[in-house]
C-alpha positions as CSV (number, residue, x, y, z in Angstrom):
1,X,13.1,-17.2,28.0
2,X,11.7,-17.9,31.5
3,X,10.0,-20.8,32.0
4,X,8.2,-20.6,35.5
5,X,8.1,-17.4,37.9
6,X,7.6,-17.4,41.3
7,X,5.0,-15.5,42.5
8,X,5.8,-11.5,43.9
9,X,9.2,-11.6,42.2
10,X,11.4,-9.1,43.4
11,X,12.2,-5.8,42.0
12,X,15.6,-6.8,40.8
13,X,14.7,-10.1,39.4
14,X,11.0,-8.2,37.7
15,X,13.5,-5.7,36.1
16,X,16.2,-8.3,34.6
17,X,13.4,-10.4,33.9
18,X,12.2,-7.6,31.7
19,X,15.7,-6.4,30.3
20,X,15.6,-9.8,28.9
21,X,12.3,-9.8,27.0
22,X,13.3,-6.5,25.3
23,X,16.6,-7.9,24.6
24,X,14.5,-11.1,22.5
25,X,12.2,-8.5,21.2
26,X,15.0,-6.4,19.8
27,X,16.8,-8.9,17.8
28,X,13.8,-10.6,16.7
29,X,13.2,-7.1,15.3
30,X,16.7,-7.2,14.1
31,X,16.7,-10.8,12.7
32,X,13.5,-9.7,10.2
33,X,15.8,-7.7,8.7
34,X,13.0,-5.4,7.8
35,X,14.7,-2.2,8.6
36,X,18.1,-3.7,9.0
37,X,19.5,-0.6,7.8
38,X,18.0,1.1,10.7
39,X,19.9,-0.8,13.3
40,X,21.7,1.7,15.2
41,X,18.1,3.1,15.7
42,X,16.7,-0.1,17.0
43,X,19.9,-0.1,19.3
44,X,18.5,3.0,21.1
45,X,15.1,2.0,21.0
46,X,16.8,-1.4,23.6
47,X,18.6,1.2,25.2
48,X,15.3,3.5,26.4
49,X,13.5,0.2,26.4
50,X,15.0,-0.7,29.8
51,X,15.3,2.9,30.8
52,X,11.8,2.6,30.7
53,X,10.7,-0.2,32.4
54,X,12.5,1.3,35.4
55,X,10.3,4.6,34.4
56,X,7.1,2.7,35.3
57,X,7.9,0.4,37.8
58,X,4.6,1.2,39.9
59,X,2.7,0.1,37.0
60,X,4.5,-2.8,35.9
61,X,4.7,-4.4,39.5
62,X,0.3,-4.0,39.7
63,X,0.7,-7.8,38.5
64,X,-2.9,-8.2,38.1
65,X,-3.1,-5.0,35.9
66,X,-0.7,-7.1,33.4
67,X,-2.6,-10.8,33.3
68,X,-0.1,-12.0,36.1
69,X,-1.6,-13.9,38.8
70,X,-0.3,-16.5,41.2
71,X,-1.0,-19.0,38.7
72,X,0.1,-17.2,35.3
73,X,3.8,-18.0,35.7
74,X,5.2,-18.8,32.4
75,X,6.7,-17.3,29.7
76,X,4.0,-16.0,27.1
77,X,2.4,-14.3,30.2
78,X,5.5,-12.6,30.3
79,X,5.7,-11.6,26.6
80,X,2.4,-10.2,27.1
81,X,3.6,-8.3,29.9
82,X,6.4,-7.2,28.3
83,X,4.7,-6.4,25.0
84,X,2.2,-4.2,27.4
85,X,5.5,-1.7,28.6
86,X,6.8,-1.7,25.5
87,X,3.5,-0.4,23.6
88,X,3.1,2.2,26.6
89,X,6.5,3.3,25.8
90,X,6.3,3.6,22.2
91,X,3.6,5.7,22.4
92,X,5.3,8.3,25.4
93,X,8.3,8.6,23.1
94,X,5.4,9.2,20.0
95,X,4.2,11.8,22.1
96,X,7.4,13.5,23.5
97,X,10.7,13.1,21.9
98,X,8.8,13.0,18.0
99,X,12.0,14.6,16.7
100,X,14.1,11.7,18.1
101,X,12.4,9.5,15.4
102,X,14.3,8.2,12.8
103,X,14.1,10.3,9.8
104,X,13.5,7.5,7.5
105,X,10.5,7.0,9.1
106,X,9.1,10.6,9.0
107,X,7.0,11.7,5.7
108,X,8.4,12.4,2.3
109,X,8.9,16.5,3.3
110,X,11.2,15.3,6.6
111,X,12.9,12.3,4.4
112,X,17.0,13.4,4.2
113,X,18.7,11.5,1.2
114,X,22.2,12.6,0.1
115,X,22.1,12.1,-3.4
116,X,22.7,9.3,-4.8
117,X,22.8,7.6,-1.4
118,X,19.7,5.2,-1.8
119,X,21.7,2.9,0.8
120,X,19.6,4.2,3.5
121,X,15.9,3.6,2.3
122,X,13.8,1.0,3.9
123,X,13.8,-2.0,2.9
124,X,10.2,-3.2,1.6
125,X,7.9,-5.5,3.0
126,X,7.5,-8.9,2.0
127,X,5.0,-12.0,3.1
128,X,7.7,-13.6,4.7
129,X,7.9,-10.6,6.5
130,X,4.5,-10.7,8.8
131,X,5.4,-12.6,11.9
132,X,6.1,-9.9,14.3
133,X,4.3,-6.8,14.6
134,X,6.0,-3.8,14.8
135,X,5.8,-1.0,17.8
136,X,4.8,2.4,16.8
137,X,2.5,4.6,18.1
138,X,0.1,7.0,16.9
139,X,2.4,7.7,14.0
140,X,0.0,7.1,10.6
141,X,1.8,4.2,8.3
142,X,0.9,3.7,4.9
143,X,1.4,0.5,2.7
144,X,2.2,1.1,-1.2
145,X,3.8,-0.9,-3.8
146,X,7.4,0.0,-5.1
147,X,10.2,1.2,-3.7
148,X,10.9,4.6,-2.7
149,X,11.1,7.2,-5.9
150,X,7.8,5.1,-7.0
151,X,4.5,6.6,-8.1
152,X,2.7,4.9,-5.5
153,X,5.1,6.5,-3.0
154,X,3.5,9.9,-4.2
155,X,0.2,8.8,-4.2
156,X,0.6,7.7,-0.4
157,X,2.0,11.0,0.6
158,X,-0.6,13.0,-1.6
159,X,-3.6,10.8,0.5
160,X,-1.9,11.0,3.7
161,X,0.5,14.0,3.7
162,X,2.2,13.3,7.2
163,X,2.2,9.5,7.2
164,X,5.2,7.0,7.1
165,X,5.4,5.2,3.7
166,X,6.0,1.8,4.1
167,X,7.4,0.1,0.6
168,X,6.3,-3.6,-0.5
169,X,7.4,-5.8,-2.5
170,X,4.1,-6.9,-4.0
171,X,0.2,-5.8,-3.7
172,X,-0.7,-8.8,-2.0
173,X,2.3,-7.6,0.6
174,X,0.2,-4.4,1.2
175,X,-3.4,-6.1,1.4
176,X,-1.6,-8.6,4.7
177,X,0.4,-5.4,6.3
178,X,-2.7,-3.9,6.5
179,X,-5.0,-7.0,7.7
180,X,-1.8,-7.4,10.3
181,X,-1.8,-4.1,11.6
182,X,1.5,-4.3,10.5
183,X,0.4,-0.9,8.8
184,X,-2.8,1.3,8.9
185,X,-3.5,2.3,5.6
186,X,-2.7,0.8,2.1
187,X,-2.8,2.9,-0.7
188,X,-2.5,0.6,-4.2
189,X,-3.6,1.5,-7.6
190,X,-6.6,0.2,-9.4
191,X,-6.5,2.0,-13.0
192,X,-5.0,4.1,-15.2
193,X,-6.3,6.6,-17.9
194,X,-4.3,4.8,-20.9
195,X,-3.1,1.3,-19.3
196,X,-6.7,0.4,-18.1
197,X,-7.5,-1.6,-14.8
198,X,-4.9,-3.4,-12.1
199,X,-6.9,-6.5,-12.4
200,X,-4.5,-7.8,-9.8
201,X,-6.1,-5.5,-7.2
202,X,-9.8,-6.2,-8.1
203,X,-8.6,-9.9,-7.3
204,X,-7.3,-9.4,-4.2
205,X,-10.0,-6.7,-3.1
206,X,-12.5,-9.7,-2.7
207,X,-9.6,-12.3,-1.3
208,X,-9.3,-9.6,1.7
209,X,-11.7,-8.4,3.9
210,X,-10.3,-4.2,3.8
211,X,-12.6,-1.9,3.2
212,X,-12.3,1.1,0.8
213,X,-11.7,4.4,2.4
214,X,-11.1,7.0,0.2
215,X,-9.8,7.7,-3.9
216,X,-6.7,9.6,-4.8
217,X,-6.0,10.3,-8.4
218,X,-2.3,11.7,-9.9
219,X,-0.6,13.0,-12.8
220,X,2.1,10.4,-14.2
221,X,4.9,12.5,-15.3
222,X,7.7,10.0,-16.8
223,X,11.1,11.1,-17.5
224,X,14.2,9.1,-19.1
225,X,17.6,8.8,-16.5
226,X,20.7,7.7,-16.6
227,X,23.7,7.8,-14.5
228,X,25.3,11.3,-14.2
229,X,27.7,12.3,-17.5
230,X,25.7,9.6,-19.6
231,X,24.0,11.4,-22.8
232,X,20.4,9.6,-23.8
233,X,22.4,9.3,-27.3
234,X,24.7,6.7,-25.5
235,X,21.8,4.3,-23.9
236,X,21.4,0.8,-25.2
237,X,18.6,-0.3,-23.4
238,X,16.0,1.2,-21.2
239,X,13.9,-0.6,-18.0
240,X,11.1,0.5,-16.5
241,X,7.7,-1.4,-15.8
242,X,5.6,-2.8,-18.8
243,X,3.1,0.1,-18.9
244,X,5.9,2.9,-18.3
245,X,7.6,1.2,-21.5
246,X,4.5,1.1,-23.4
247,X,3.4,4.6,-22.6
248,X,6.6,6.2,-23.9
249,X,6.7,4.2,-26.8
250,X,7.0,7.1,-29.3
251,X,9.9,8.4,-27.5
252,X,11.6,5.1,-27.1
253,X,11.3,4.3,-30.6
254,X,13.5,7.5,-31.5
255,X,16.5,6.3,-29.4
256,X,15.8,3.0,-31.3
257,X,17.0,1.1,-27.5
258,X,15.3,-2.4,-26.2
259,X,13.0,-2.1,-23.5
260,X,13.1,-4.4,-20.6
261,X,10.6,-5.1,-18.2
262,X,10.4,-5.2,-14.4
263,X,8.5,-5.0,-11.4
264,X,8.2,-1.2,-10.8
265,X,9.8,2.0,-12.2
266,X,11.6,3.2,-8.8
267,X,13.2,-0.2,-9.2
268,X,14.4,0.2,-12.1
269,X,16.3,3.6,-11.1
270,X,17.6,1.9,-8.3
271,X,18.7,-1.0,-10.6
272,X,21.0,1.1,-12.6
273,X,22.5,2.9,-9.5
274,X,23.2,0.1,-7.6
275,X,25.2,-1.5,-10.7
276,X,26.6,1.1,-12.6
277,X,24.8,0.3,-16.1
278,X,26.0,3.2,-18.1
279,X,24.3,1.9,-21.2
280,X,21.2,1.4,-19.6
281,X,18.4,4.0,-19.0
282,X,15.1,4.3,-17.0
283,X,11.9,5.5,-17.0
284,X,10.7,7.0,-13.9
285,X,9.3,10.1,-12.0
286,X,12.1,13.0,-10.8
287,X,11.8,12.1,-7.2
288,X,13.8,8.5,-8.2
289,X,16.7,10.4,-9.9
290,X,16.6,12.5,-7.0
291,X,16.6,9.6,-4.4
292,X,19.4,7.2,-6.5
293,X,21.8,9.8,-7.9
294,X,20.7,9.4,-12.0
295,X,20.7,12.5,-14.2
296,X,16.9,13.0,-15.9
297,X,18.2,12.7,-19.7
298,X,14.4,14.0,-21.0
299,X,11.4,15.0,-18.8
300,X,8.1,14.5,-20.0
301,X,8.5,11.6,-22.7
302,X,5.3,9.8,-22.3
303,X,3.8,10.0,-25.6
304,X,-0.2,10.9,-24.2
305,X,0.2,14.1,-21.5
306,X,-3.4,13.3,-20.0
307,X,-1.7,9.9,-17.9
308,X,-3.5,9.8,-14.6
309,X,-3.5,6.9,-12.0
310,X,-6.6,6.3,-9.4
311,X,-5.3,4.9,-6.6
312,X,-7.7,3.7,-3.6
313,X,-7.4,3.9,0.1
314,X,-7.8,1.0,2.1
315,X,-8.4,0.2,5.9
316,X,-9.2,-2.4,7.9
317,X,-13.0,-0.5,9.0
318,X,-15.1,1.2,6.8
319,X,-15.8,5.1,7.3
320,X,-19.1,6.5,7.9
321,X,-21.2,7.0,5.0
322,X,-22.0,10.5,4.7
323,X,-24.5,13.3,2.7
324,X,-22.5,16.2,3.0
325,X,-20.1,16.2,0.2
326,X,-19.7,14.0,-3.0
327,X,-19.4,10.3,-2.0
328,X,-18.6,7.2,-4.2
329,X,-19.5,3.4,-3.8
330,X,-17.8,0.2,-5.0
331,X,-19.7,-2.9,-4.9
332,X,-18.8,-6.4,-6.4
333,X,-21.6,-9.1,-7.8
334,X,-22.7,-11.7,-9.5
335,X,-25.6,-12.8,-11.1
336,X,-27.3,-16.0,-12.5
337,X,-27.1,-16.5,-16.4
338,X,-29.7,-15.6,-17.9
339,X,-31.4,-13.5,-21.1
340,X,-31.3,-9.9,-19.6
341,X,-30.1,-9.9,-16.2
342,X,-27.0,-7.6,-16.5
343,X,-29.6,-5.5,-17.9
344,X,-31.8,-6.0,-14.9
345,X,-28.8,-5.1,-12.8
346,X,-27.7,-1.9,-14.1
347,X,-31.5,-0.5,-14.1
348,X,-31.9,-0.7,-10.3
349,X,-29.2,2.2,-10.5
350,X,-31.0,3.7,-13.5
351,X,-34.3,4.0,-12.3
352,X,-33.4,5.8,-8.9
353,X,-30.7,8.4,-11.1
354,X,-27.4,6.8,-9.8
355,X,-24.4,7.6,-12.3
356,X,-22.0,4.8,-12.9
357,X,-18.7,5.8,-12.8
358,X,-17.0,2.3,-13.5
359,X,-18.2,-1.6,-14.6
360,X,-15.9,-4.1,-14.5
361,X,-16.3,-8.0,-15.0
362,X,-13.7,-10.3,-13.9
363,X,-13.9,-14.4,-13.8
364,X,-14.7,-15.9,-11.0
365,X,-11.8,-17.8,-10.0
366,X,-12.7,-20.5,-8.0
367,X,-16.0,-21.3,-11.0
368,X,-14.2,-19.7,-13.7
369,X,-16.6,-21.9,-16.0
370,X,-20.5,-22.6,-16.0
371,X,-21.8,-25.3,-18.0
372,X,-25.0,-25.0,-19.7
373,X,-27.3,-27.6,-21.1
374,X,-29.3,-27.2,-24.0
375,X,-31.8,-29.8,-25.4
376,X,-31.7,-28.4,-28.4
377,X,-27.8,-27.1,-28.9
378,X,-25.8,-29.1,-27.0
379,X,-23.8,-28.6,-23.9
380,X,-22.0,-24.9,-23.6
381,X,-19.6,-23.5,-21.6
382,X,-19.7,-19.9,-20.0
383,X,-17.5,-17.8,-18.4
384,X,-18.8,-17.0,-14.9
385,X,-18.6,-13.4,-14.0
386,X,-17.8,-11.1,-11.1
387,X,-19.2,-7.6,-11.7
388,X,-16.9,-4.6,-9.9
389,X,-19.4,-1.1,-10.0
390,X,-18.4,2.0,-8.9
391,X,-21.6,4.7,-8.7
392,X,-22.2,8.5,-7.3
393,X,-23.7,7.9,-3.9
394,X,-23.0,7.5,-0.4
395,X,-24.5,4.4,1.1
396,X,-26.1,7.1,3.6
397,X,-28.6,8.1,0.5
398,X,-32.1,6.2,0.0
399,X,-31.5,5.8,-3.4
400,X,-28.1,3.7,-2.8
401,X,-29.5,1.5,0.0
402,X,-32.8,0.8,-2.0
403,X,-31.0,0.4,-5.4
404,X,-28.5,-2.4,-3.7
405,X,-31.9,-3.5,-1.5
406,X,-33.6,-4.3,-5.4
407,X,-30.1,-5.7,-6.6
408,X,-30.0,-8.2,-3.9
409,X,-33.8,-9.5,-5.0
410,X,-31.9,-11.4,-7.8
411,X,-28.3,-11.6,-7.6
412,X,-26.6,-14.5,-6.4
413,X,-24.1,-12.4,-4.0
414,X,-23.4,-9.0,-3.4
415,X,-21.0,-7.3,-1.0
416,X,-20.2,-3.4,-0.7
417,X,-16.0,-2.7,-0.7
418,X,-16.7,0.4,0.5
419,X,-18.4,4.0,0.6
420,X,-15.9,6.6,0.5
421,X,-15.4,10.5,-0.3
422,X,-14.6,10.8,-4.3
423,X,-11.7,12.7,-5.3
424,X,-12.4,16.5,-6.6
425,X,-9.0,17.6,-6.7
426,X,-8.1,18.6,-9.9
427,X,-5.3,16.8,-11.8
428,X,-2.8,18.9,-14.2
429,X,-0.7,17.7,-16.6
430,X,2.8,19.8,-17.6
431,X,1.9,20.3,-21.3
432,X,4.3,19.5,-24.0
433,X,5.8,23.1,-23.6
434,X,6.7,23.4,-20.1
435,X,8.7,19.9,-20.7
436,X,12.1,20.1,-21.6
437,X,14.8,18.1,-22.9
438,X,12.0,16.1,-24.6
439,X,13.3,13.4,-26.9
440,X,12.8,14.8,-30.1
């Protein structure tokens, strides 16, 4: 890395001067190992890297244009400078040689997986994994959960049809690629029909300051796989994640197998493929035993058809509130104890005809405890609440801002996480007939 510059470098030196920050910036890229099975793309991305900085060569020596001056000699200035070309030509490439893009970046309909050859899916993100941004252009990425082959990986695609899905390890990995502009969008779930809320999500909704975009809702279809020639009859155990399990419970209980637990259900497809368990089974959607080579043993085994997920959108700015078409708000409070005063809270909604679509209370983590004295009982202890509502209005509508306007006359803190088209795409289930091979 240079340390001082002269200033009015020549051509030459400006251009190997240059080579040499997209050299660092590749194998820094490298080094994160975040797509390290996309090195031989990253190879030609060095290659048309220097290509380019010949390319614009009137631009780059405008030294002034860049944050270079007489004085600004060392070596972050040059990053910057560096960083500058490289954005300008990420986005020309973007823009003109799209189909020169890797294909494991492109959207689910352009992804091309042999089958059974899950060696070339992306790695996902981690929290370790947030030092260096990475350069893309106008190219719409999307955070979710899993691996590829997961529900939330559908769910992404289903929001944002053209996007690049970008797998993490963990939510909280979604909620920092997004505040990182590491990604633009994060799509995570927040409940199910028969599992109930991801309380983990309600957490880290008020931890990070996104804002809620949007609602997408899909039909959990779960079948059983194995590894190709296995019969379900042979399984000993089957993994999938704790609510997967629990959901097929009926079915599982006929194969009379033990049920293991872990992080996702994508994962544990790839589990199985990437070691060969011939005893063991999964439960997950058709796109994994697509993506890692299993055979689906029964389709449809989840014991209740009607299994939806809501997933939400999440940016780092808010939309515009709008009165056009349906619109939904989620808001979080909380409220001083007190005879009534839930009460009190719920009628500003009631008295100006607001439906509430959701209440949820979670403890307040950092005062998960309020104590409480009583001349005449004592001393108690109370939980102290956070209050999650969802209602049907658009923060554009009187009735929204003056129902939050009388809410705010008497609760301790309020804060809107966003005011958001609702979802009126209808959901379908494959009923018990159209299933087949179902465990019986």
């Amino acid at each position: 890395m240079l340390a001082t510059l002269q200033p009015a470098p020549s051509w030459p030196t400006f251009r190997k001067l240059c080579q040499n920050e997209v050299k660092a910036w590749s194998s820094a890229l490298l080094a994160r190992r975040r797509y390290e099975i996309c090195s031989p793309f990253f190879q030609q991305v060095k290659a048309r890297m220097v290509t380019a900085v010949y390319d614009v060569k009137e631009a780059a020596w405008n030294m002034p244009a860049l944050g270079l001056d007489s004085e600004a000699s060392g070596s972050a200035q040059w990053q910057s400078a560096c960083a500058v070309l490289m954005s300008q030509w990420a986005t020309s490439l973007e823009e003109k040689k799209a189909e020169e893009r890797s294909p494991i970046f492109n959207g689910i309909a352009s992804v091309t997986v042999t089958r059974g050859d899950h060696t070339t899916l992306p790695k996902p993100l981690s929290v370790t994994d947030f030092a260096l941004e990475p350069m893309h252009g106008s190219h719409l990425r999307v955070a979710y959960q899993g691996v590829p082959g997961a529900y939330s990986e559908a769910a992404a695609h289903k929001a944002y049809p053209n996007c690049e899905a970008v797998p993490c390890e963990q939510f909280e990995a979604a909620f920092q690629a997004v505040e990182l502009w590491l990604v633009d969008r994060a799509v995570l779930p927040v409940e199910n029909s028969l599992g109930g809320s991801i309380h983990r999500n309600y957490d880290l909704l008020l931890r990070h300051r996104l804002h809620i975009v949007g609602e997408i809702q899909i039909a959990v279809h779960h079948c059983l796989l194995g590894l190709p020639g296995v019969k379900k009859e042979e399984l000993r155990r089957v993994m999938s994640h704790p609510q997967a399990l629990a959901q097929c419970e009926l079915s599982l209980s006929k194969l009379k197998v033990t049920r293991e637990a872990v992080d996702d259900t994508a994962g544990a497809a790839q589990f199985i493929a990437a070691h060969n368990l011939r005893d063991t089974g999964a439960v997950a959607s058709s796109r994994a035993a697509e993506i890692y080579g299993l055979d689906i043993l029964a389709d449809g085994i989840q014991d209740d058809l009607d299994n939806v997920t809501r997933f939400m959108m999440l940016a780092r700015e808010p939309i515009i509130p709008r009165n056009d078409r349906p619109f939904k708000t989620s808001i979080v409070f909380t409220l001083e104890e007190g005879p009534g005063v839930l009460f009190k809270a719920l009628a500003v909604f009631a008295l100006r005809n607001i439906n509430l679509t959701k209440i949820e209370s979670r403890p307040q983590r950092k005062r998960p405890l309020r104590v409480v004295d009583d001349a005449n009982n004592g001393t108690a202890k109370y939980f102290d609440y956070l209050f999650y509502i969802d209602f049907e209005a658009s923060m554009a509508d009187p009735r929204a801002q003056n129902a939050l306007g009388h809410l705010q006359e008497f609760a301790t803190f309020v804060r809107v996480l966003g005011s958001y088209p609702m979802d009126m795409t209808p959901v379908s289930s494959p009923s018990r007939a159209e299933s087949k091979d179902v465990i019986s």
